[in-house]
N, C-alpha and C positions, 0 to 999 in steps of 0.2 A: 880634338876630334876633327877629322875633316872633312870637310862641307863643299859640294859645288850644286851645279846647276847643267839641267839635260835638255835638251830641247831637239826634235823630230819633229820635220817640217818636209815632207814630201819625202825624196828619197835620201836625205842631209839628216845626222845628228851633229849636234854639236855639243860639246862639254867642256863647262869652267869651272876647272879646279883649281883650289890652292896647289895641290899634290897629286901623283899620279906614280902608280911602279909599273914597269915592264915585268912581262910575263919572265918568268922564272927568277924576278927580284925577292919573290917574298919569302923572308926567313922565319921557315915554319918552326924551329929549335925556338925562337926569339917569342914568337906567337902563342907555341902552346904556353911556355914558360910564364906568359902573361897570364894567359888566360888560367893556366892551376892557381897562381898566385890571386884572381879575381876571384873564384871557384871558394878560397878559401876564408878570404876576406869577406865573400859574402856569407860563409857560414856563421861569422862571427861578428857580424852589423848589425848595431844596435840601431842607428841612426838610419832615419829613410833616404839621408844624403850618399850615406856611403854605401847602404842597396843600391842605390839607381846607379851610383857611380860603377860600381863592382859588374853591375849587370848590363850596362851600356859596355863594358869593356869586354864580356864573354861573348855577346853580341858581334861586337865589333870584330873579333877572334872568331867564331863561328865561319862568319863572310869572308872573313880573308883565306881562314882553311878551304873552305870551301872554292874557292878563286885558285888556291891551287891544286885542289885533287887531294890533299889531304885529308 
């Protein structure tokens, strides 16, 4: 997962990321494809490890569709 840090300080933001895509980077075929594959895993977790995980990944897919009009 990846993690940065935002900071707004008058009229300046600043952002330290590990990672960052340009607009029209993100590959929504790649995303949804994750996200039905979490979808399904999470139907089928037994384990509160591999819910959270499952569900940190639909999450993470959600925000990124959404980042692009998807």
């Amino acid at each position: 997962m990846d993690r940065g840090f935002l900071e707004v300080m008058a009229n300046n933001v600043v952002v330290l990321t590990d990672a960052c895509v340009k607009e029209g980077e993100v590959n929504v075929e790649k995303i949804r494809t994750e996200k039905d594959a979490a979808e399904k895993s999470l139907s089928g977790a037994v384990a509160v490890e591999e819910k959270e995980k499952a569900q940190a990944i639909i999450r993470r897919a959600n925000i990124w569709l959404k980042l692009a009009n998807k």
